[in-house]
DOFIRO-671026 format. One record per residue: residue in one letter; chain; x, y, z of N, C-alpha, C in turn; residue number from 1. Coordinates in steps of 0.001 Angstrom, whole numbers. Layout:
 rest kette     npx     npy     npz    capx    capy    capz     cpx     cpy     cpz  nr
    A     A       X       Y       Z       X       Y       Z       X       Y       Z NUM
...
This chain:
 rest kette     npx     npy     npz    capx    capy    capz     cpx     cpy     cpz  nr
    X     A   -2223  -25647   16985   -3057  -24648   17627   -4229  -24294   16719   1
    X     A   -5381  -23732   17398   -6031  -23071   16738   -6782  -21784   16658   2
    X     A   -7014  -21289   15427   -7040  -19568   15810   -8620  -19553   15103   3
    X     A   -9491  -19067   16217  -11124  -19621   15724  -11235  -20665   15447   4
    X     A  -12076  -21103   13916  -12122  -22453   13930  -11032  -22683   12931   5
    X     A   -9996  -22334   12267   -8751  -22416   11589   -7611  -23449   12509   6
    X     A   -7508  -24258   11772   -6350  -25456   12404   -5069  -25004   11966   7
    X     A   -4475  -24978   12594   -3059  -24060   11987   -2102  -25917   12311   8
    X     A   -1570  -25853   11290    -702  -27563   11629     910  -26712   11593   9
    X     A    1487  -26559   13250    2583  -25883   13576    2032  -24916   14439  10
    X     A    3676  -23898   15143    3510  -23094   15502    4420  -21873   15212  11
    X     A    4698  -21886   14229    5546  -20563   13304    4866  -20238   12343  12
    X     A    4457  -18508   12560    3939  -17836   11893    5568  -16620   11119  13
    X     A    5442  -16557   10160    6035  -15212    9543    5631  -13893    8876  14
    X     A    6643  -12817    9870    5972  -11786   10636    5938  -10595    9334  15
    X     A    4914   -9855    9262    5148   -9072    8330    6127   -8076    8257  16
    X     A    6931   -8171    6792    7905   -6925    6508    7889   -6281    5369  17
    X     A    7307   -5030    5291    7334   -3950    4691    8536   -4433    3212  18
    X     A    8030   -4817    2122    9023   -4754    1173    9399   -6146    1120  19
    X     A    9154   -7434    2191    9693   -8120    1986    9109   -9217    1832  20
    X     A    7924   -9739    2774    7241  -10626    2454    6277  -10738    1661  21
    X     A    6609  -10245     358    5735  -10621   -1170    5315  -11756   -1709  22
    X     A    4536  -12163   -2438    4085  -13542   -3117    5505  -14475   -2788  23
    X     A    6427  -14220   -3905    7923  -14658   -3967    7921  -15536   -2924  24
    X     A    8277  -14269   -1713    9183  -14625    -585    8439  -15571     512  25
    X     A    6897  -15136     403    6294  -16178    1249    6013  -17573     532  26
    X     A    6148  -17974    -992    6130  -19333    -834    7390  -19958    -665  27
    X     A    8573  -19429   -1036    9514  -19747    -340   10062  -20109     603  28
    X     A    9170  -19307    1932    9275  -19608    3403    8569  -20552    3469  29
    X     A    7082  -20778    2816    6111  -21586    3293    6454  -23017    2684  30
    X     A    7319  -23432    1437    7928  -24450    1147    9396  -25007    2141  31
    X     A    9869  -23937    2731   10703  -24536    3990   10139  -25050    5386  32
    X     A    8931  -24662    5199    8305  -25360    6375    7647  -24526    7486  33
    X     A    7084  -23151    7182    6621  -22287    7979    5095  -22467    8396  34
    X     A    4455  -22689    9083    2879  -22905    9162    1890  -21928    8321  35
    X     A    1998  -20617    9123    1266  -19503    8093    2274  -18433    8211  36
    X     A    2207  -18003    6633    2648  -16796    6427    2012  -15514    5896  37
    X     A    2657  -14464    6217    1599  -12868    6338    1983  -12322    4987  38
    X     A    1138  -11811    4916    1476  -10518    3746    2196   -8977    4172  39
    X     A    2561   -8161    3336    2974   -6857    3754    1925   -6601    4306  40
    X     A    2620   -5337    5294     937   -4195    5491     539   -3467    4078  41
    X     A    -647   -3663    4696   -1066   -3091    3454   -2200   -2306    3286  42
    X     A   -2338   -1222    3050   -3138      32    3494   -4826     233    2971  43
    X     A   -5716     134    3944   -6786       1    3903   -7488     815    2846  44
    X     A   -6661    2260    2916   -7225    3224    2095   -6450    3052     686  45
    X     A   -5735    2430     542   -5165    1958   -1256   -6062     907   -1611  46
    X     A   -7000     113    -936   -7943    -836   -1097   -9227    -262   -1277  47
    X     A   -9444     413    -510  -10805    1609    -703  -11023    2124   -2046  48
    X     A   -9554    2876   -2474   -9777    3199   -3597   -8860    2640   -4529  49
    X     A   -8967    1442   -4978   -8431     497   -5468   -7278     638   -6220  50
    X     A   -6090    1050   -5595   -5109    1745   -6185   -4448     331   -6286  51
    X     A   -3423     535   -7821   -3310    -627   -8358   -1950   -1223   -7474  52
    X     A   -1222    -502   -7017     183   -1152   -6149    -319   -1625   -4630  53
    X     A   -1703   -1305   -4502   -2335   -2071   -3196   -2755   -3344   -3893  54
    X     A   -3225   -3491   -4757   -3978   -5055   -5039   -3544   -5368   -5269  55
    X     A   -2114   -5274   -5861   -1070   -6107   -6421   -1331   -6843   -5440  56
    X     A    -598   -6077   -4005     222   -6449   -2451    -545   -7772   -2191  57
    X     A   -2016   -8251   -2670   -2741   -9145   -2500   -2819   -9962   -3493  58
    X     A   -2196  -10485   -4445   -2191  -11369   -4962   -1981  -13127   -4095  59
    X     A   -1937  -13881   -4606   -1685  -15155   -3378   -2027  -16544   -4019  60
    X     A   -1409  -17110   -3840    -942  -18388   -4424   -1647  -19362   -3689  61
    X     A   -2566  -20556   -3924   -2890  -21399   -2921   -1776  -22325   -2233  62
    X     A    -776  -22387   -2828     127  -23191   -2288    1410  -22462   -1131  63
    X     A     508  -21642    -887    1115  -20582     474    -125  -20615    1507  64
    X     A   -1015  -21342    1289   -2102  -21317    2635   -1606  -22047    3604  65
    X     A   -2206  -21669    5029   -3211  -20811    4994   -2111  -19382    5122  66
    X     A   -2866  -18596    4577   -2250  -17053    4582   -3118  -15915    5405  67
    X     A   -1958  -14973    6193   -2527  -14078    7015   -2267  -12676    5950  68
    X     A   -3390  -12200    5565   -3517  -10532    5409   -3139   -9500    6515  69
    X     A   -2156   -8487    6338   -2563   -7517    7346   -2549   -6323    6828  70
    X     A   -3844   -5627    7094   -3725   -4304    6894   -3879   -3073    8047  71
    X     A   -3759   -1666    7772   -3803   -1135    8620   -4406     884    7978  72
    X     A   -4753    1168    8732   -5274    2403    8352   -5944    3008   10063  73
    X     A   -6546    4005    9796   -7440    4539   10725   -8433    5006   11370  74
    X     A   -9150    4726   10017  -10530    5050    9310  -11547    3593    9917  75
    X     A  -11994    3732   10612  -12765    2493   11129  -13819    1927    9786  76
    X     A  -14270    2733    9154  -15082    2663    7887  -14299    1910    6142  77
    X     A  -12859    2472    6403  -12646    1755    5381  -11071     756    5967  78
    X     A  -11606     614    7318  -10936    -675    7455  -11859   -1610    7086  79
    X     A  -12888   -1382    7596  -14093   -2464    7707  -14284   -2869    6017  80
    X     A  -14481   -2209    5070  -14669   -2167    3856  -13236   -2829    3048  81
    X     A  -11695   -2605    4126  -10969   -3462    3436  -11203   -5132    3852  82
    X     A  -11659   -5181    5054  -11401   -6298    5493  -12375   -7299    4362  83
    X     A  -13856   -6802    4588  -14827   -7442    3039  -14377   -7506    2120  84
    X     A  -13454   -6815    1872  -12860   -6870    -110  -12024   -7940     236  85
    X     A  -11293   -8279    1063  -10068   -9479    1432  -10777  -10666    1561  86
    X     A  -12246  -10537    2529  -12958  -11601    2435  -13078  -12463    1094  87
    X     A  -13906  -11385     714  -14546  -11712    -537  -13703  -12197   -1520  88
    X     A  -12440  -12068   -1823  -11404  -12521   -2620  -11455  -14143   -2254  89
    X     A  -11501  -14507   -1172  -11218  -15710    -948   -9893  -16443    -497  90
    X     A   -8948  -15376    -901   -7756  -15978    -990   -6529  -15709     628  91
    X     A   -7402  -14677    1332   -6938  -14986    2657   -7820  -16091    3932  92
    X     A   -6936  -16239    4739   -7159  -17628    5800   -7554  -16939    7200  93
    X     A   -6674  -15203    7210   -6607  -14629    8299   -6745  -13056    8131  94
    X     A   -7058  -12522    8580   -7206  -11143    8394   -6657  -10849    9862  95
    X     A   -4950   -9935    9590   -5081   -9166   10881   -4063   -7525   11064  96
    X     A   -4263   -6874   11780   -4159   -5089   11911   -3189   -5478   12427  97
    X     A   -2695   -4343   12093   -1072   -3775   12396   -1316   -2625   13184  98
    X     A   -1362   -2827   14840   -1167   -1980   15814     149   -1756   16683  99
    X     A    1061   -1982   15509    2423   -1943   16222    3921   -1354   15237 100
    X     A    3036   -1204   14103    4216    -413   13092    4609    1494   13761 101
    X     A    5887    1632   13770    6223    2546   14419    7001    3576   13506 102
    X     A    6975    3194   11881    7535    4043   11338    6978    5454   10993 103
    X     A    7310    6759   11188    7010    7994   11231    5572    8368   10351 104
    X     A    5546    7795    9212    4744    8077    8176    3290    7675    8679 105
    X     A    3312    6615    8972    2519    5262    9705    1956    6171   10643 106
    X     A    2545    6156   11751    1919    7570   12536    1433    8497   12380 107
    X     A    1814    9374   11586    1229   10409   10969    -173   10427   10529 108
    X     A    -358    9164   10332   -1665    8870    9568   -2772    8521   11035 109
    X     A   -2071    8030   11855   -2798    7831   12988   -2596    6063   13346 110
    X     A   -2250    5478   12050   -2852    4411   12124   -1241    3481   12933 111
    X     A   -1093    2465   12719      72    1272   13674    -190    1491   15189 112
    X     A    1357    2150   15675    1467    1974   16744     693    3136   17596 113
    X     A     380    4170   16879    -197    5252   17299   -1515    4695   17972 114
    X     A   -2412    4093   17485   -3407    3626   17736   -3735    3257   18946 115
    X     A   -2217    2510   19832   -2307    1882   21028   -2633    3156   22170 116
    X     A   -2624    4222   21852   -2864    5469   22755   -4017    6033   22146 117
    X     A   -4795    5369   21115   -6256    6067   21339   -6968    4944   21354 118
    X     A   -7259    4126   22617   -8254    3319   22489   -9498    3009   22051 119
    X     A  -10075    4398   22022  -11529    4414   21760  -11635    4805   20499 120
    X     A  -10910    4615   19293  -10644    4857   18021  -10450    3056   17791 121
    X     A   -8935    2476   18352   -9242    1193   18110  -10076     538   18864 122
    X     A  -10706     647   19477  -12183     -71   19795  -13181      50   18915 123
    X     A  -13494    1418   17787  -14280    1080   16706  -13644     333   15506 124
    X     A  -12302     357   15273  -11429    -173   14081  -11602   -1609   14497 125
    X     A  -11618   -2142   15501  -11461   -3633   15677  -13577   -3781   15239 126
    X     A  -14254   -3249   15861  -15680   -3395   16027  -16251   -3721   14182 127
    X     A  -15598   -2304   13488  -15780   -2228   12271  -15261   -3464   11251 128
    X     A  -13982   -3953   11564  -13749   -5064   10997  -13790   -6663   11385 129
    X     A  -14326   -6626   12813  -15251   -8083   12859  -16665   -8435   12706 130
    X     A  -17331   -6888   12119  -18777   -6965   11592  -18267   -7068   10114 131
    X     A  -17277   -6764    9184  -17794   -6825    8144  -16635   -8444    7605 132
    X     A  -16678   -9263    8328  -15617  -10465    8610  -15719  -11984    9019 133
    X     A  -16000  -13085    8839  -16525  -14119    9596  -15066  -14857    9840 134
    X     A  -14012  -14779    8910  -12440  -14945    8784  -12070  -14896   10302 135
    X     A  -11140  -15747   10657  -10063  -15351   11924   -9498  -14518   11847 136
    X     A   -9515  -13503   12973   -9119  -12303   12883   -8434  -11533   14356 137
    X     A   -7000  -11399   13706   -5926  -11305   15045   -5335   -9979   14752 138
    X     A   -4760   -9667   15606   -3965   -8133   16182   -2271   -8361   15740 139
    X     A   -1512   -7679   15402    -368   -7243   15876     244   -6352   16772 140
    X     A     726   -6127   18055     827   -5232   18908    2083   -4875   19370 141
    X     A    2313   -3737   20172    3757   -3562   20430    3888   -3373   22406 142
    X     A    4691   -3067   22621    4322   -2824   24280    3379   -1841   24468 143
    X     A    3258    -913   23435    2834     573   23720    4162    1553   23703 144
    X     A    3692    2789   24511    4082    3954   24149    5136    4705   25405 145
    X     A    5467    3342   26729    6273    2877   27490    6397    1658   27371 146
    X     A    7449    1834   28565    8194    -212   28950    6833    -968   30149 147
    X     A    6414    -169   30503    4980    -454   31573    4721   -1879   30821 148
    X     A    3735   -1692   29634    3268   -2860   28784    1323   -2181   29151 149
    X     A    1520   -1358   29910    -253   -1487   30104    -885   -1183   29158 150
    X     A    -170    -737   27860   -1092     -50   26569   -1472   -1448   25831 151
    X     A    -521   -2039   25403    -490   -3539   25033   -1755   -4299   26085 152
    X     A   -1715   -4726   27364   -2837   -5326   28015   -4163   -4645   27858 153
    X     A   -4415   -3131   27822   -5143   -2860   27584   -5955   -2786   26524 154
    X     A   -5526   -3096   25565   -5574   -2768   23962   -5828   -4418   24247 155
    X     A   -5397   -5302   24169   -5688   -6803   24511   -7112   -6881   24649 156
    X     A   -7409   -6649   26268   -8636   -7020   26404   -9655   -5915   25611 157
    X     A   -9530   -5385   25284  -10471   -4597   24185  -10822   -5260   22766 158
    X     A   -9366   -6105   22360   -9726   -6991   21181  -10344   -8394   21746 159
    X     A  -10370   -8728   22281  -10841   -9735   22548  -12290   -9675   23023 160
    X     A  -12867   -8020   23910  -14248   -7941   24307  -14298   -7695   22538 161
    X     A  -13923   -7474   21492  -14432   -7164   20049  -14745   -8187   18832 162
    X     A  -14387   -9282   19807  -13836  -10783   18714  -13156  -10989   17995 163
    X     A  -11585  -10496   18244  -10914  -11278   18039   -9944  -11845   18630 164
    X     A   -9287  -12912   17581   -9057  -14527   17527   -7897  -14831   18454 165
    X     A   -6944  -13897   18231   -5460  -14579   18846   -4781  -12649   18392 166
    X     A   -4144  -12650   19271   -2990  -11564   19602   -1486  -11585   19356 167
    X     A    -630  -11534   18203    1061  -10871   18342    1512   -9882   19074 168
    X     A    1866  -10282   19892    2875   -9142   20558    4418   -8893   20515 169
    X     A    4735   -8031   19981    6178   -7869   20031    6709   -6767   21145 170
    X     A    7608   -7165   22219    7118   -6268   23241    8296   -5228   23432 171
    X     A    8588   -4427   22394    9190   -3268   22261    8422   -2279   22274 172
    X     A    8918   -1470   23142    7942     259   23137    8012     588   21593 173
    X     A    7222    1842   21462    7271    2684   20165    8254    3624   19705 174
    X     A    8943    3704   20836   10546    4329   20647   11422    3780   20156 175
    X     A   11430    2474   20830   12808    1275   20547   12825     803   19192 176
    X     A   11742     915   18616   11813     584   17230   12008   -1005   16801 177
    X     A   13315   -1571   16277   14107   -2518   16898   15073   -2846   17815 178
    X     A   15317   -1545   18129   16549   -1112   18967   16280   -1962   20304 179
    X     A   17932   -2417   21153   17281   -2631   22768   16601   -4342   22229 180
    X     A   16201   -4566   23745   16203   -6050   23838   14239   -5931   24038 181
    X     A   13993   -7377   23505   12096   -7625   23633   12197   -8253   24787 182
    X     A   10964   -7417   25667   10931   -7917   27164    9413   -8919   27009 183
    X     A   10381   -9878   26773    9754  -11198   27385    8536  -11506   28023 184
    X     A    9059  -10955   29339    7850  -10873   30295    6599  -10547   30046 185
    X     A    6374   -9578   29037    5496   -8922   28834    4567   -9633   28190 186
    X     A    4990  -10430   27162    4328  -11919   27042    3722  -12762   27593 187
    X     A    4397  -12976   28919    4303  -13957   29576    2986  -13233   30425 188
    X     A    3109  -12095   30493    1481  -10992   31288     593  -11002   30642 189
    X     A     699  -10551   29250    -498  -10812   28382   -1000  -12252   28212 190
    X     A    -510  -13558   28124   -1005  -14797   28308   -1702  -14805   29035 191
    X     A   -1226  -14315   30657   -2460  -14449   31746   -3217  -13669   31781 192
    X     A   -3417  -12317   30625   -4564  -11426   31052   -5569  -11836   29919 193
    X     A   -5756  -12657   28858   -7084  -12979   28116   -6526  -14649   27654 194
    X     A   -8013  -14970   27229   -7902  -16474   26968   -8181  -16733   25386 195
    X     A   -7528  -15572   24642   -7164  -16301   23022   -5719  -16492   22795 196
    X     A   -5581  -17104   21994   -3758  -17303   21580   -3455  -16162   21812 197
    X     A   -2217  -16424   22047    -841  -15146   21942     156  -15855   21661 198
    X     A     665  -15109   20368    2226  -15282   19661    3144  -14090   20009 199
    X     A    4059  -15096   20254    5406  -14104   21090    6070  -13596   19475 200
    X     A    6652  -12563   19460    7155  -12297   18609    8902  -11205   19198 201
    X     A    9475  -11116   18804   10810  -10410   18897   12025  -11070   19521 202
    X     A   13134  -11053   18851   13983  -11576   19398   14782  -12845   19047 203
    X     A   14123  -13739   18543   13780  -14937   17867   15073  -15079   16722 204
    X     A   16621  -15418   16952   17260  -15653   16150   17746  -17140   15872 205
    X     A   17496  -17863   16754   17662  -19027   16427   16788  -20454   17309 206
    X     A   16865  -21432   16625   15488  -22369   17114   15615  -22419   18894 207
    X     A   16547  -22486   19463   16568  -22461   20697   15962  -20956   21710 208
    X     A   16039  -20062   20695   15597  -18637   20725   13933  -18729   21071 209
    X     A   13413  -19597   20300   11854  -19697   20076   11802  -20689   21789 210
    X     A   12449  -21665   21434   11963  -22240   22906   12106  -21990   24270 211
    X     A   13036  -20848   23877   13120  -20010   25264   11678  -19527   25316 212
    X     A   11193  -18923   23925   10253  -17974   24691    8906  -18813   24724 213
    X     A    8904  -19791   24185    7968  -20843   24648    7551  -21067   26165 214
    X     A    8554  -21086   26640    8521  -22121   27574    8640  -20900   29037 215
    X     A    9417  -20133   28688    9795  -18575   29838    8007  -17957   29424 216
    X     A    7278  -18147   28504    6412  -17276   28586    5164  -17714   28490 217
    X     A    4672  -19035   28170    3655  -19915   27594    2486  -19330   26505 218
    X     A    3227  -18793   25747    2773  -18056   24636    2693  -19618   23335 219
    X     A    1094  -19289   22628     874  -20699   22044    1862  -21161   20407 220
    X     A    2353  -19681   20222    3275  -19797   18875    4289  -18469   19092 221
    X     A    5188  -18775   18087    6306  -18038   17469    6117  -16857   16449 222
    X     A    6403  -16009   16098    6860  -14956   15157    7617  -14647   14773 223
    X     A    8844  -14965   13601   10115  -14511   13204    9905  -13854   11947 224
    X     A   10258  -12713   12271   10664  -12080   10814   11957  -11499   10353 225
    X     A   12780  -10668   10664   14056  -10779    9841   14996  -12393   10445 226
    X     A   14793  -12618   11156   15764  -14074   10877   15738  -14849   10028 227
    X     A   14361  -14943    9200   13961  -15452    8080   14734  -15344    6601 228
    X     A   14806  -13807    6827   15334  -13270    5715   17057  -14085    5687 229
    X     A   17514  -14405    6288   19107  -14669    6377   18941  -16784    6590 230
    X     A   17537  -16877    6941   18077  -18534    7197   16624  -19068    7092 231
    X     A   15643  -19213    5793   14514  -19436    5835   13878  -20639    6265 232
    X     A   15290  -21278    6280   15089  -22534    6685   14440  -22583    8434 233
    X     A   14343  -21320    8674   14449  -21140   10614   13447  -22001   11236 234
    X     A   11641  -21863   10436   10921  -21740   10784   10312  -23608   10912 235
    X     A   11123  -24534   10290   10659  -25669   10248   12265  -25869   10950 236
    X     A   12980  -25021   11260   13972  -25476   12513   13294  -25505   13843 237
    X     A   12697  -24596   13717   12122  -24044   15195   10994  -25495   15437 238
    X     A   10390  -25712   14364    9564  -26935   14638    9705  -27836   15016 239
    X     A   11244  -28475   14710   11858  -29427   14933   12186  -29505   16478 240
    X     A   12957  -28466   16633   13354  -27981   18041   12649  -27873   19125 241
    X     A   10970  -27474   18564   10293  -27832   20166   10054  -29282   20256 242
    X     A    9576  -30198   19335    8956  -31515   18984    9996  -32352   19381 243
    X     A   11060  -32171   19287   12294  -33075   19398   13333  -32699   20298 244
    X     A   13727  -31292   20061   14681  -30911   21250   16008  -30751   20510 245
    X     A   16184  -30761   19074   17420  -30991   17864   16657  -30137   17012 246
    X     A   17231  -30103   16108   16926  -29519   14288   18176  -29812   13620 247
    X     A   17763  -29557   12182   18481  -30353   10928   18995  -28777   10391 248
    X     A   20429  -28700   10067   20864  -27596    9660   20484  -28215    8034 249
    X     A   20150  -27217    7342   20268  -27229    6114   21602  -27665    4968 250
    X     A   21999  -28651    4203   22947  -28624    3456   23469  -27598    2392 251
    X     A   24211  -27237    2486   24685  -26273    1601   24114  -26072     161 252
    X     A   23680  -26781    -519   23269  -26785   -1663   21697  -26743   -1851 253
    X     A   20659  -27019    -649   19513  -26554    -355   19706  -25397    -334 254
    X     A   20471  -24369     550   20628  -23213     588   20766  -22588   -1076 255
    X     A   21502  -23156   -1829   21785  -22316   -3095   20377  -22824   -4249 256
    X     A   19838  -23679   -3881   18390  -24479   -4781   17435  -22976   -3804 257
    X     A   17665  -23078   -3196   16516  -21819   -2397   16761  -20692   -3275 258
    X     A   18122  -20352   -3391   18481  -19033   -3920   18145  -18729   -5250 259
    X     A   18545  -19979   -6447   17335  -20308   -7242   16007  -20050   -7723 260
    X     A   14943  -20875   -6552   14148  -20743   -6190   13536  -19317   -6248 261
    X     A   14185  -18424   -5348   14195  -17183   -4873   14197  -16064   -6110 262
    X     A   15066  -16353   -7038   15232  -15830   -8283   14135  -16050   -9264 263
    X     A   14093  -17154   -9403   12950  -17672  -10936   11525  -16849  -10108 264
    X     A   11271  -17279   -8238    9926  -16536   -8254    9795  -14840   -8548 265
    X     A   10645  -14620   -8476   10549  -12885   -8425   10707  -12201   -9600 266
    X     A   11737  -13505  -11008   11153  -13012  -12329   10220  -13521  -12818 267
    X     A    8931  -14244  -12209    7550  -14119  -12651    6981  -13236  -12130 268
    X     A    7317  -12865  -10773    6092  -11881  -10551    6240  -10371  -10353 269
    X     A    7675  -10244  -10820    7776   -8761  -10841    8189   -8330  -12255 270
    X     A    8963   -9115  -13178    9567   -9320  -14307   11157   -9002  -14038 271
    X     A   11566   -9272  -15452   13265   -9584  -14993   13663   -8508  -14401 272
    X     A   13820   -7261  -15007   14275   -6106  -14473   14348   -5695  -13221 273
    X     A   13039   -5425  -12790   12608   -4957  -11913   13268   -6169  -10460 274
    X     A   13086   -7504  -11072   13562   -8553   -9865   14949   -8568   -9786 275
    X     A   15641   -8357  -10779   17213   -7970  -10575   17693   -7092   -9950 276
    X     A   17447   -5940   -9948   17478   -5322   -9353   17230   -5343   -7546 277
    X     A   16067   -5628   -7445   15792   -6356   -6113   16566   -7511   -5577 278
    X     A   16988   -8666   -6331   17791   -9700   -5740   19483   -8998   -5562 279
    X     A   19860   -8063   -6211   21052   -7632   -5592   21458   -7356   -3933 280
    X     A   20278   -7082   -3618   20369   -7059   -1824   20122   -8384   -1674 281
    X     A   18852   -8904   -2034   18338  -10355   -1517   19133  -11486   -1539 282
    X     A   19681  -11784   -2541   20206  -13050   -2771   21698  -13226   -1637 283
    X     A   22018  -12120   -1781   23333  -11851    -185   22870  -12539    1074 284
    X     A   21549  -12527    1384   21214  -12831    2465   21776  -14153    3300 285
    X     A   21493  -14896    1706   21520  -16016    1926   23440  -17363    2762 286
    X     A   23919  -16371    2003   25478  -17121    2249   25883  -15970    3337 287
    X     A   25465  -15456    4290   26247  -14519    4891   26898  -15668    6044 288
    X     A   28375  -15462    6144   29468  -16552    6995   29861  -17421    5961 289
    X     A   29571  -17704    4536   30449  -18032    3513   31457  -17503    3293 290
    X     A   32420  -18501    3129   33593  -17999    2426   33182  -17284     905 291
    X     A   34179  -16017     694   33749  -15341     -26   32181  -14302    -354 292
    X     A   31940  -14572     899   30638  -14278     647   30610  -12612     478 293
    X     A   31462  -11472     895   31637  -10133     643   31676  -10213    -758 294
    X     A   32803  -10992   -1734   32920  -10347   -2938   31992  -10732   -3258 295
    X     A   31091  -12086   -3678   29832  -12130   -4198   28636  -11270   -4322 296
    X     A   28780  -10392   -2993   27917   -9477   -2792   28737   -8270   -3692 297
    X     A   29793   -7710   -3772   29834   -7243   -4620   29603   -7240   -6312 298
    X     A   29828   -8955   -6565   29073   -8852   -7803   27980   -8672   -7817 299
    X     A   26682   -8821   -7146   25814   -9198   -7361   24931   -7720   -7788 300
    X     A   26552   -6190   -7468   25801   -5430   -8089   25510   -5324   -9197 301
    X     A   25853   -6188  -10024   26199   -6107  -11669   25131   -6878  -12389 302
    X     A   24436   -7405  -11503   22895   -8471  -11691   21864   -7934  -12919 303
    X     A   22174   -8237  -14184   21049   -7801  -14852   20403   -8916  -15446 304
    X     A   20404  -10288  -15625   19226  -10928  -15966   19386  -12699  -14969 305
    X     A   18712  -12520  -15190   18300  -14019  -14329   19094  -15401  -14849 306
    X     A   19606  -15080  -16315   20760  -16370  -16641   21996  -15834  -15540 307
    X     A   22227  -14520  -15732   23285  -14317  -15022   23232  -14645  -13534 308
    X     A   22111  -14547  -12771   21932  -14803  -11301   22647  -16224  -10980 309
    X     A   21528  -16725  -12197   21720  -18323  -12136   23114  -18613  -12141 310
    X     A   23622  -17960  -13090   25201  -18467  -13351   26592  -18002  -11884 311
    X     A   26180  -17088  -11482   26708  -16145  -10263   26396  -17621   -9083 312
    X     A   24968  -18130   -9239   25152  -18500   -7857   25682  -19856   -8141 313
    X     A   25869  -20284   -9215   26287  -21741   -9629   28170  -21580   -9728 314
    X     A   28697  -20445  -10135   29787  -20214   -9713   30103  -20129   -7902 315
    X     A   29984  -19314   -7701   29174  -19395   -6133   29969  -20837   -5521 316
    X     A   29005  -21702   -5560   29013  -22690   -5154   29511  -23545   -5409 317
    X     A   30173  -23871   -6492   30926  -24529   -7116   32687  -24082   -6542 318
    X     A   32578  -23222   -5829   34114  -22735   -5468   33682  -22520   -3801 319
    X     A   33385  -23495   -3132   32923  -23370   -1731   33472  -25037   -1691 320
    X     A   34267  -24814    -540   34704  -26261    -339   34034  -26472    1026 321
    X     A   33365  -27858    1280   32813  -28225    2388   32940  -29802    2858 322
């Protein structure tokens, strides 16, 4: 597919998560076979005033391109001013807003999902950041603020009279949170109401998952984000699965080279401490339906340096009969 003049080779994108998709975690995904992967949200006004745990959030590896930025705020002025600073870095492929985050704080500010109920606020936020932008530049969206979906269509054709590129929709109201099932359909409405991409997003647990909504909705790509987290391998499953109609489960010991993987990146870029700490949730992800896989997770509260990870998951595996 393509989003402007950007050739995207695939159709799995990975979806932004708050905390999770960091440098680390997206070349990780993007070495299992994901097309493009996103960055956290990441707040227009920590970019404005160049607060140092926002620029971190933008660091980026070329060997994770092409890469989608998303930020979000409410300030039409220093969205526009983040989107140029992202430009200008060079190091994003995509620039796109988060009009569909629903957590309390987020709101408060005006900016995610709130947004989808003041149109004429995001009609200057989209205006402001495709003047200061030549980058492909796409939406994240939610149904809106009912199950209707008309906030979502409406909010649609507004980005698209604004220029931009291609549309995510995840079609949960602003209530449901994750809660409750993604109505489909709603996908399948927005396809026929404008003529840029639309990526289906929600729901999406396994490769046959994606081709349902392929095919029930004619939406031009995929969006998975926590399924990722538990089977990263998903996203070059899902590839397999439309192209062929099969996919290749991963061997057990790819899975633990990932976990690896997963470890050494996060004590470069966060340092040991700080990544130990963090892989005590993370590294669980990975063996959940292993035998033994509860007590491991209980060791893994005891995680203080990265020989030890190493050694945990090489024990691990070494006592897994297959």
């Amino acid at each position: 597919m393509k989003i402007k003049d950007l050739e995207i080779n695939g159709i799995t994108f990975l979806a932004p998560l708050a905390g999770i998709t960091n440098l680390p975690f997206r070349q990780l995904i993007k070495d299992c076979g994901c097309a493009v992967v996103c960055s956290e949200m990441i707040s227009a006004k920590g970019i404005f005033y160049n607060a140092e745990k926002t620029i971190t959030l933008l660091k980026s590896h070329e060997r994770e391109r092409p890469l989608s930025v998303q930020i979000f705020g409410s300030d039409p002025v220093s969205m526009g001013q983040a989107a140029a600073f992202i430009d200008d870095l060079g190091t994003a492929d995509i620039i796109d807003i988060n009009f569909g985050c629903s957590v309390r704080k987020v709101i408060k500010q005006g900016a995610g999902v709130s947004l989808m109920k003041n149109p004429a606020l995001a009609r200057k936020i989209l205006k402001a950041v495709r003047d200061a932008t030549s980058l492909p530049f796409t939406i994240k969206i939610r149904s809106g603020w009912d199950a209707s979906g008309d906030h979502a269509v409406n909010l649609a054709n507004i980005a698209e009279d604004q220029g931009v590129d291609a549309i995510t929709l995840h079609p949960r109201t602003a209530a449901q949170g994750f809660r409750g099932k993604a109505d489909w359909q709603l996908i399948a409405r927005l396809k026929q109401a404008i003529r840029i991409p639309v990526i289906g997003n929600g729901d999406i647990v396994t490769p046959q998952d994606a081709g349902d909504m392929l095919s029930q909705t004619g939406c031009d790509a995929v969006m998975v984000g926590r399924a990722a987290m538990a089977n990263p391998f998903i996203l070059s499953q899902i590839e397999q699965y439309v192209a062929q109609g099969t996919f290749i489960c991963p061997e057990p010991w790819a899975i633990f080279r990932k976990m690896e993987a997963l470890t050494q990146g996060y004590v470069s870029y966060f340092g040991e401490m700080t990544a130990c700490r963090m892989l005590r949730g993370r590294l669980a992800w990975f063996i959940r339906g292993f035998p033994g896989a509860a007590a491991f997770r209980q060791k893994l509260s005891t995680l203080a340096s990265s020989a030890h990870a190493f050694e945990m998951i090489r024990d691990f595996e070494a006592g897994q009969k297959f």
